[in-house]
N, C-alpha and C positions, 0 to 999 in steps of 0.2 A: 288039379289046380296048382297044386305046389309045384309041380313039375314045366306047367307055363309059364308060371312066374321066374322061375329059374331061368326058362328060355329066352325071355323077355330081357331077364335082368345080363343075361348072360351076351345079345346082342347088343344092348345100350353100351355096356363094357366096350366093348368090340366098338362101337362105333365112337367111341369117346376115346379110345387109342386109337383106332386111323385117322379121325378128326387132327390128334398132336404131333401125330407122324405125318401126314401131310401139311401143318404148319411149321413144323421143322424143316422138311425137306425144300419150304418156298423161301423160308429166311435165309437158310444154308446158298442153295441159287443165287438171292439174291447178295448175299455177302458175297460168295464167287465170284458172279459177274460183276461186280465192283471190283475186286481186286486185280480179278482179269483186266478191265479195262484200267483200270491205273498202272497196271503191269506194262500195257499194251503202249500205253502211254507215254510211259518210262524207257521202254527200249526203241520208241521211236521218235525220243527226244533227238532234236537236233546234237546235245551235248555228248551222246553218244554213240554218234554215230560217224563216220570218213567223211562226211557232208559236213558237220559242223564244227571239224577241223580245219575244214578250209580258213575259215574267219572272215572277217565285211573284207578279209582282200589276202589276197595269196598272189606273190609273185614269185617265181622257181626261180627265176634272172638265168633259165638256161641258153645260155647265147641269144637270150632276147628279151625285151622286157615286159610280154606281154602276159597280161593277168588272167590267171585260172580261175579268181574270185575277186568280186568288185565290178567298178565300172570306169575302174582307172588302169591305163596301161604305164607301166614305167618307163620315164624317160630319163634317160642315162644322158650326161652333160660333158664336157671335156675331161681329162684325166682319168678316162676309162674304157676297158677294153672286155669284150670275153673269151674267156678260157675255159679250162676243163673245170668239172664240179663234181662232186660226190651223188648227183644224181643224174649225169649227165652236162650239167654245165653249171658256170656261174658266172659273177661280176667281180675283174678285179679293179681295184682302186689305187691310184697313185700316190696317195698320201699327202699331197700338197693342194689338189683340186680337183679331184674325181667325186662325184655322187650321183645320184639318183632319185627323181622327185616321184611320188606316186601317186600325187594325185588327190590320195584319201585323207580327211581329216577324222579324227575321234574326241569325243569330249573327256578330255583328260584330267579336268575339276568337277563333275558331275555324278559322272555313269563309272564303275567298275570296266577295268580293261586289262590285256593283254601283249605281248607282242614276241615275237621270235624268229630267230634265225639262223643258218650255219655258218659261221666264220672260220677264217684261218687268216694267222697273222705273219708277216712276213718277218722272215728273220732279221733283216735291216733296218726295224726299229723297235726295240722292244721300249723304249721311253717317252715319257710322258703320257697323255689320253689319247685315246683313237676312239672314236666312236663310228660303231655299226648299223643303229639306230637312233632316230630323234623323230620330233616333231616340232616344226618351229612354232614359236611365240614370235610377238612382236619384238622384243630384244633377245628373248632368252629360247631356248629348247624344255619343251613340257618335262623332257624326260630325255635321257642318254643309258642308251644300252652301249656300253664301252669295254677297253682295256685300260684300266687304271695303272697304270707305269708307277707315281707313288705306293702304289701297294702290289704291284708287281701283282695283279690278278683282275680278273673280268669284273665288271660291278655295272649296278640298275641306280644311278641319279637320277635324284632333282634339283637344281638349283639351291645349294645349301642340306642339300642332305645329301648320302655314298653308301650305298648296301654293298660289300662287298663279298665277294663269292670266296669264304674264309676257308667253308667247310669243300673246297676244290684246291687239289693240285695247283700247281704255277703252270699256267701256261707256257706250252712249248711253240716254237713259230714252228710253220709248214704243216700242224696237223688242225683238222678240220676237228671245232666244236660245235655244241646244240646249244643257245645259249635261250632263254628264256625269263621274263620279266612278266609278273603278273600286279597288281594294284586291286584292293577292294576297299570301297569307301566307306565300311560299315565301321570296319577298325583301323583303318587309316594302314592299311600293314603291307609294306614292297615287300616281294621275294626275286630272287634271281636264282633261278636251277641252269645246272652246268651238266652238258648228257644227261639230260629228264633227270637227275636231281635234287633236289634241294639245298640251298648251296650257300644260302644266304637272307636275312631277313630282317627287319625292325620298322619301327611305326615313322610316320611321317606325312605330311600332308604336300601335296604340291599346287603351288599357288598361281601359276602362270598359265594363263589364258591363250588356248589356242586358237592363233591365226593364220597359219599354214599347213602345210600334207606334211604327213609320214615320209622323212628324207632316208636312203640307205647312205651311209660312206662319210658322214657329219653330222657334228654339231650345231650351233647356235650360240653365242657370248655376246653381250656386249652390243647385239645389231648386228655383228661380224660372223663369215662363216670360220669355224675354229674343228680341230680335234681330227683331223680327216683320216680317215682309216686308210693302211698302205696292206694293201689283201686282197682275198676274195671274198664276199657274203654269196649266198644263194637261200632259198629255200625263206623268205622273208614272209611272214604272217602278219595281219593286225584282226585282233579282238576287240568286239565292247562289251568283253563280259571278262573274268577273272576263271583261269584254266583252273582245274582240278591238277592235285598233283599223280592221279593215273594218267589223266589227259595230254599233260607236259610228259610223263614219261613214252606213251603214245607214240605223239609226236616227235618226240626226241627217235624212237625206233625206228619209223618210216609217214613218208608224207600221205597223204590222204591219196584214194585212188582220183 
């Protein structure tokens, strides 16, 4: 009798640890397969991958103006021609009246944004502004990605604000840069990275309502076109989201396939 009993008590045992071993081993599973799929998730975020480098608009400007990403093609206006480019081609600019309209607008008082591109500036003007990117407002530009001539370096405005790319070298003419401007609305905080990066930065908010497309090769003042870039840009991006600074360096190394 003592000896069934043992038996007894000796299977209840037994089944009361494989009972805990198979509810570990479903919980375990099922934490896996949650991590798994967040993992899975993760690597096939848009933000991490050659697809979501493109941005709501990719134009290459290699001897053409036609968009990789978007639903706008660039139209290039007087005072511009193309040339050779760091990935095979670009757009140069005359500096008096050369740009290019793209078509694409982004909400640049609302949503978190982006924008980038390769410039080179010509050695016969290294003074005053040039700007490489804008977006028009009804009087003003949302924003100028430019060469700041009073500080003798690249810089990401707004209209009464200047980030200037402090932590960069001085700009040399004739050699091609990465220049990059990102915005996040949480903290109000511009940056501009110069070759992926980081290069400059402070808070600021920008108050001007966009009414026009993403222009390459100008500004915006006044109602007036101003600031025209005398170079080449190519390799032109817009975001409505705020890059990562792998992302920007990324980018800065080579364009999306």
């Amino acid at each position: 009798m003592t000896r069934r009993w043992s038996l007894i008590t000796t299977i209840a045992v037994l089944t009361v640890a494989l009972a805990f071993v198979v509810v570990q081993l479903v919980r375990g599973e099922g934490a896996g397969g949650s991590g798994e799929e967040k993992g899975g998730a993760a690597a096939a975020s848009p933000k991490a991958t050659a697809e979501g480098l493109q941005g709501v608009g990719w134009w290459p400007l290699h001897r053409s103006g036609t968009a990789k990403a978007g639903e706008h093609d660039a139209v290039a206006g007087s005072g511009t021609e193309w040339t050779d480019g760091p990935g095979g081609g670009a757009l140069r600019l005359d500096g008096s009246s050369g740009s290019a309209d793209t078509g694409t607008r982004i909400d640049t008082r609302k949503n978190d944004y982006s924008f980038a591109a390769r410039v080179k500036l010509d050695a016969e003007d290294m003074s005053g502004f040039h700007t490489a990117l804008s977006q028009d407002g009804e009087k003003f530009s949302t924003f100028y990605l430019q060469y700041a001539g009073p500080d003798e370096n690249f810089a990401f405005s707004f209209p009464g604000a200047r980030t200037v790319a402090e932590q960069a070298e001085q700009p040399q003419a004739g050699r091609w840069y990465h220049l990059t401007g990102t915005y996040g609305q949480k903290d109000h905080r511009m940056k501009i990275y110069v070759d992926g990066r980081l290069a400059g930065s402070r808070q600021a908010t920008g108050r001007v309502k966009p009414t026009g497309s993403v222009v390459v090769g100008r500004g915006k003042f006044g109602g007036k076109a101003v600031d025209h870039w005398k170079g080449d840009v190519a390799d032109v991006h817009v975001y409505d989201r705020e890059l990562t600074a792998d992302e920007v360096k990324s980018l800065s190394a080579h364009e999306p396939d």
